[in-house]
C-alpha positions in Angstrom: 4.7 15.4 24.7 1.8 16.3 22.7 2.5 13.0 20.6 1.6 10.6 22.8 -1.2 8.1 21.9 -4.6 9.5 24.2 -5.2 7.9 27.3 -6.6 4.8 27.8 -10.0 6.0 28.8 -10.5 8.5 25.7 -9.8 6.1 23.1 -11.7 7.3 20.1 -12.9 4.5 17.4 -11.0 3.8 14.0 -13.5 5.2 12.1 -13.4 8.4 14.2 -9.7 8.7 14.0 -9.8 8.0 10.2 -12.4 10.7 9.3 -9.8 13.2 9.4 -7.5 11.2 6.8 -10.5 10.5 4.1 -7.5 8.8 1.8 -6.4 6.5 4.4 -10.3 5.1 5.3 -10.4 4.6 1.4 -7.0 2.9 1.1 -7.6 0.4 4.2 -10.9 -0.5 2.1 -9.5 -0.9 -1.3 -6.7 -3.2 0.8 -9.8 -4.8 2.4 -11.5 -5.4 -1.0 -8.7 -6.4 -2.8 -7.5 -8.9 -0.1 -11.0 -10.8 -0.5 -11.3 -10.5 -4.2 -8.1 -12.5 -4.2 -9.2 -14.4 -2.1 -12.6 -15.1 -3.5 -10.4 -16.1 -7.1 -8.4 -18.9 -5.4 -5.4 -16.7 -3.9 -3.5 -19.1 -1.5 -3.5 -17.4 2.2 0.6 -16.8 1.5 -0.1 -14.9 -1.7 -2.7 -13.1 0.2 -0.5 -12.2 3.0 1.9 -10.8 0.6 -0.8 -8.8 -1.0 -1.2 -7.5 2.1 1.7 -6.7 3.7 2.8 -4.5 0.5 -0.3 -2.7 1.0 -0.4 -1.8 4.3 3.3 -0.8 3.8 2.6 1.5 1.3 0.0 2.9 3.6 2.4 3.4 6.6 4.5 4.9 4.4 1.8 7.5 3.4 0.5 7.8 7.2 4.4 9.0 8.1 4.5 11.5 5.1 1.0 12.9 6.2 2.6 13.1 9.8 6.0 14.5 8.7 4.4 17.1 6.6 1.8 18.0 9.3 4.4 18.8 11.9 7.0 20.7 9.3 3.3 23.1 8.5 3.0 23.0 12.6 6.1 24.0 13.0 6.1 26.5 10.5 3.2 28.3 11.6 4.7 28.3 15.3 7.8 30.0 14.2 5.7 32.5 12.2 4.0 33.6 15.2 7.0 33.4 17.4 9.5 35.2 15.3 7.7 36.2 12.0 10.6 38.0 10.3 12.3 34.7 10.5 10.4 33.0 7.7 10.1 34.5 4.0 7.5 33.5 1.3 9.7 35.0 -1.4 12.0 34.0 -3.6 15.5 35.3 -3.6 16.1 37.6 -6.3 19.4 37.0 -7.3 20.8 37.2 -10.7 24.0 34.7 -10.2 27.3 35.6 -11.1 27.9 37.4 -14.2 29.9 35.7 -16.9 33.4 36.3 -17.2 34.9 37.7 -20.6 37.2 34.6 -21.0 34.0 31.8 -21.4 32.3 30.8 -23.9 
């Protein structure tokens, strides 16, 4: 399946993986700063973990929706090519149901 994790061998480096998602690299540092700002003002390690673990929610969240909207584009553009007629840009263009003469 093409979303398999690369083979062992041709493991590419975080940084390398992350240049393609520029607002991910900059969340992970803003985490990364934050966490030892906090730290660096008296932040106990619990409050820190906390910190943290919101964060790096919030970024998994973002990393899904990147995916998710990735493969609906993907799969867009494949049935496009496959079966363009399938797929419209345009809105419909339909007035509704006319009013009937008893409302008001």
């Amino acid at each position: 399946m093409k979303d398999e994790h690369p083979k062992r061998g041709a493991k590419r480096s975080l940084d390398e993986r992350l240049s393609k998602h520029p607002h991910m690299y900059e969340q992970l540092h803003r985490i990364t700063d934050e966490m030892e700002e906090s730290i660096a003002k008296g932040a106990t390690a619990d409050e820190a973990e906390e910190m943290a673990i919101k964060q790096i929610n919030e970024l998994g969240r973002a990393m899904l929706s990147d995916w998710a909207q990735a493969r609906h584009q993907s799969s867009v553009e494949q049935v496009r090519q496959e079966q363009p007629g399938m797929i419209r840009d345009s809105k419909k263009n339909c007035g509704g149901t006319p009013p009937s003469e008893g409302s008001s």
